[in-house]
N, C-alpha and C positions, 0 to 999 in steps of 0.2 A: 648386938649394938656395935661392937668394934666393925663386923663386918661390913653393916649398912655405912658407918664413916669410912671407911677403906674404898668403898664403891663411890662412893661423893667425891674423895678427894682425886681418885684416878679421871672420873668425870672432867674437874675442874680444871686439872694437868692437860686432859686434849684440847679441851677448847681455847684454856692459854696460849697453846702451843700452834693449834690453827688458827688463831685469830693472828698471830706474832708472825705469820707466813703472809711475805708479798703476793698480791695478787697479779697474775703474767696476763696482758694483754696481746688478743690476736691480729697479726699484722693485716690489712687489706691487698691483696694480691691482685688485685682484679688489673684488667690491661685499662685505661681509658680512652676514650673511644673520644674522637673530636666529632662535632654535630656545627650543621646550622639550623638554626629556629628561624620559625617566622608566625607571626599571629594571621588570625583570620582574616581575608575583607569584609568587610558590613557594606553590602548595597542597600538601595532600595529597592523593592521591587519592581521594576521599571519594564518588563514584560513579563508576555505569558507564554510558557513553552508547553508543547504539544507535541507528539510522534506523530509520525507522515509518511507516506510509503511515494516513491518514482514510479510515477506512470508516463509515458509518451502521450504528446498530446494529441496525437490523432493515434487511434486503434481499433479496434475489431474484432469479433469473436462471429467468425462468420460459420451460419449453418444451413440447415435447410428445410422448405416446408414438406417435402415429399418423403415417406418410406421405401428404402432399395439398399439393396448390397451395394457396397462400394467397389467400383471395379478398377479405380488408379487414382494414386496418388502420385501429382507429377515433380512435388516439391518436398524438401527437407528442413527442417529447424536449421537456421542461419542463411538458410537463402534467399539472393534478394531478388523483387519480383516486379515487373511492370503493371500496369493499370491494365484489368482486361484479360491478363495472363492465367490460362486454366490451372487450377490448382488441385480438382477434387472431381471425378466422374462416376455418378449414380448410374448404378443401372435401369434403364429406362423403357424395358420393351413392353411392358403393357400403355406406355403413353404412346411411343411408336406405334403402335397398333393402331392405338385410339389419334394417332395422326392420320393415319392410311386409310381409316373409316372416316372420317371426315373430308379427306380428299374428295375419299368417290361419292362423299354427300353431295360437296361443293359442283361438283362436275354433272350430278343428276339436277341437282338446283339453276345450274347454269343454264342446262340446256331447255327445263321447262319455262324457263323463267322467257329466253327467247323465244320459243315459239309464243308461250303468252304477251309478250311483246307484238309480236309481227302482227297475230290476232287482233288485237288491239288497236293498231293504226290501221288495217284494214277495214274493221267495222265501223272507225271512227270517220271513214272516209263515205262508207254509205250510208251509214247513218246521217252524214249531212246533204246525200243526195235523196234521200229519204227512202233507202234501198232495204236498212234496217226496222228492225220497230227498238221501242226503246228499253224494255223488256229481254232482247237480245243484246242492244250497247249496254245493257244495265251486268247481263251476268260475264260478257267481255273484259269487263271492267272490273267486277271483284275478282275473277279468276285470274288477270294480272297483277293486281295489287298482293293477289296470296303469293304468287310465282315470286316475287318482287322481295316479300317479307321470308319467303323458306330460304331463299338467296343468301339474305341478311342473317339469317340468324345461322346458318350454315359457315357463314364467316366468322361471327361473333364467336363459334365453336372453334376454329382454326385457333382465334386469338390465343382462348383460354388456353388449348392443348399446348403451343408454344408459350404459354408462360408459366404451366406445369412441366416444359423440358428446360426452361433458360434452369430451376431450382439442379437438376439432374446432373449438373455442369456447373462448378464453384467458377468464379473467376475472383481475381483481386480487384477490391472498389479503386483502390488506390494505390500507387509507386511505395511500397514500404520492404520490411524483412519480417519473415517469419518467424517468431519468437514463440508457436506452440500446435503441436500437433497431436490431437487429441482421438483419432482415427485409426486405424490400419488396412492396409486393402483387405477384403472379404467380410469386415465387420458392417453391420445392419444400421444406416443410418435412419434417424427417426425425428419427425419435424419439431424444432427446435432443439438438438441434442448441439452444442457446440461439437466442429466439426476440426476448425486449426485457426490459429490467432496472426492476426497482421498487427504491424505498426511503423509509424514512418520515424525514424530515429532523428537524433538532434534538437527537437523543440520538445522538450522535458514540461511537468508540471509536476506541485507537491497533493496529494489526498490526504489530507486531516482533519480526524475527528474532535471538535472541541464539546468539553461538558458545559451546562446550560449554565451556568454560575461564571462563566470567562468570556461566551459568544459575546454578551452584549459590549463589550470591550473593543470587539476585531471589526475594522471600518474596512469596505474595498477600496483598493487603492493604495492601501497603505506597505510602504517596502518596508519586507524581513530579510532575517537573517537564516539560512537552512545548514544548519550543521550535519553531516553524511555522520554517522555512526561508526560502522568501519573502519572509516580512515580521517575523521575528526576534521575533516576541509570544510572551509566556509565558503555559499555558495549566497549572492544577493538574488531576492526574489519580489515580484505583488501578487497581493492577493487581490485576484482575477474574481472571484465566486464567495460568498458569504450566502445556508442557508437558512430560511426562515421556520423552518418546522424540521421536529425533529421524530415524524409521525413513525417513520419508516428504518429509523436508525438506535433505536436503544437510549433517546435521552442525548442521544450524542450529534450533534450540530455539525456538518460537512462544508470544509473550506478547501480552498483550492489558491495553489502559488503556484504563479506564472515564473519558473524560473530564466535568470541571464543567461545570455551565453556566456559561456565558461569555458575553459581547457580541463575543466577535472571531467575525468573520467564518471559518465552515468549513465549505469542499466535500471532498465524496470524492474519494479521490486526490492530495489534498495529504501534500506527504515534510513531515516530522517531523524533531525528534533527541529521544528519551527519556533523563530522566537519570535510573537507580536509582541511590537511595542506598544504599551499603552504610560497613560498619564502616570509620573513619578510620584512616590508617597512622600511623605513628609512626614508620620508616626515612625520614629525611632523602632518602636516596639514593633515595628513589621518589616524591618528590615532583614535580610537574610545574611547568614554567616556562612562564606562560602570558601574551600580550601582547594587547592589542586590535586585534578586527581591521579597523579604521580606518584603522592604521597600515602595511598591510602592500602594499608593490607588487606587482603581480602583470608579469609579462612574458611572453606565451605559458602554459608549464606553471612557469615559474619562479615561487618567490614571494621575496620580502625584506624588507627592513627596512634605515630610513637609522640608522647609529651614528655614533657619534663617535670620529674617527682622533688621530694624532699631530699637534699643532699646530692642534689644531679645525680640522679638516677631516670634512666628511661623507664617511662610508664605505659604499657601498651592499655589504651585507652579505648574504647569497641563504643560506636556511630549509630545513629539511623539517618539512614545519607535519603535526599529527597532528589529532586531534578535536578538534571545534567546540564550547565550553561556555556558551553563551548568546552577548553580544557577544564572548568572547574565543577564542582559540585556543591550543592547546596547540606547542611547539616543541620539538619532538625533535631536534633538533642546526643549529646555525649561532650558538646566543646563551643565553649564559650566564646564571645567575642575576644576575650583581653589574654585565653587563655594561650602559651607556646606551643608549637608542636614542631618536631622535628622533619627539616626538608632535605636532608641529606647527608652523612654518614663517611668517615672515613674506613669505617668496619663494620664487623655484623653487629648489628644491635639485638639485644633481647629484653625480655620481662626484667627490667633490674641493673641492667647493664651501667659501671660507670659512667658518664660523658663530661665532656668540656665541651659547653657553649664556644665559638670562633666568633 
């Protein structure tokens, strides 16, 4: 019994004795970091944007109807070329051939064709002296008309052979630059296998594909806005082409912008984002929250944005970012309209980091 009190009262003495001790608080070291905030813009949705690829507006992807080795190529990627200008030579010696058999058709047809001619006006002459009977003007007369048609059709064959050799022989339709070569001398060209690409540089257009839920939106005529991707330039356009069926394209509706002239720099091939303008909303609730994209971390596939937490502190906050509207983007959930985010930093910021709003 004394020992269980002995053990109580020792108990009683520590707790006394820790509760009787100050408790020491830990100082905040942290550096603070100065920030500017800015909140979201709320548009309305007042277009519709789409990707689009730079094509030249006149182009070409020239080949040929005939099978043969290639036996020269006279031009290179980035050369520029005249209308007319041989570019590509088939070899052609079975056509050849079949020229030189039809010469000497022509030249056998010629000459029968004359003397059944001569024939002809001769019987025709006693026949009206009654020198002939009409049984001999009768067979004078189809054995010219035959001479006459072997003639013809012996030319008709000349045509076809020379328009089986113009395929043999590429020329350029039109004044452009060579922007693709799709060939090498000795390789088998095969009718319609693209052979090398033309295009006449400086008058530019946009190719985009709009989904069936937007097309009925986009009017021709009407001026966009073509933002280049790469280098974020605005570039003013119309749309030229609006199509009606989308039989042949995946659901996906094909539009075309006639762009300005411009001083920015543009190759074919370059991606785009097009914006039509269509009719402004008026529903709040469909309004978009859109931030610059300056601002925005990227980590792998992740994206974010620094905000500001409880006791200013930065909060790295993670996005589902939707379209791209010039410098900005649009945020489909992670950040509010009312909510701050951080636009710029006097230090490194992290998960946590002190700040002072400026």
């Amino acid at each position: 019994m004394k020992n269980i009190l002995r053990i109580i009262a020792i108990v009683t003495l520590i707790f006394t004795t820790s509760c009787g001790k100050e408790k020491k608080t830990v100082a905040d070291t942290r550096a603070t970091v100065n920030v500017k905030v800015s909140t979201p813009s709320s548009e309305s949705n007042s277009f519709i944007s789409a990707s689009g690829k730079v094509e030249a507006v006149q182009n070409a992807n020239l080949s040929t109807r005939m099978m043969g080795f290639i036996n020269n190529i006279s031009v290179n990627v980035g050369d520029k070329v005249s209308k007319g200008q041989l570019l590509i030579s088939i070899n052609s010696a079975d056509i050849s051939a079949q020229k030189a058999q039809v010469d000497a058709s022509i030249l056998e047809a010629s000459a029968a064709f004359n003397n059944a001619e001569k024939d002809y006006h001769r019987f025709t002459a006693l026949f009206k002296d009654n020198s002939a009977s009409q049984k001999e003007m009768d067979d004078i007369s189809a054995n010219y008309e035959m001479a006459k048609a072997r003639l013809e059709a012996a030319n008709q064959m000349k045509n076809q052979v020379n328009a089986q050799l113009s395929y043999s022989n590429i020329t350029a339709p039109f004044s452009g630059v060579i922007t693709g070569k799709f060939v090498n001398k000795g390789d088998m060209a095969n009718p319609g296998m693209p052979l090398i690409s033309i295009e006449t540089p400086g008058n530019y257009q946009i190719i985009s594909m709009v989904p069936e839920f937007e097309i009925t939106s986009i009017k021709k005529g009407t001026n966009v806005n073509v933002v280049l991707k790469s280098t974020n330039q605005l570039i003013i356009g119309k749309v030229t082409e609006v199509s009606t069926s989308a039989k042949n394209t995946g659901g996906q509706y094909l539009v075309k912008v006639l762009l300005d002239k411009t001083e920015v720099k543009l190759l074919s091939g370059m991606y785009t984002s097009v914006q039509f303008p269509i009719e402004k909303i008026t529903d709040t609730k469909k309004k978009m929250v859109l931030v610059p994209q300056s601002v925005l971390l990227h980590q792998g596939q992740l994206t974010g944005v620094y905000t500001i937490g409880n006791e200013n502190v930065a909060i790295l906050r993670w996005l589902r970012i939707g379209k791209s509207f010039g410098d900005q983007v649009e945020v489909l959930s992670g950040l509010s309209a009312n909510e701050q985010y951080i636009v710029s930093a006097d230090g490194k910021l992290y998960n946590g980091a002190k700040v002072s709003i400026q």
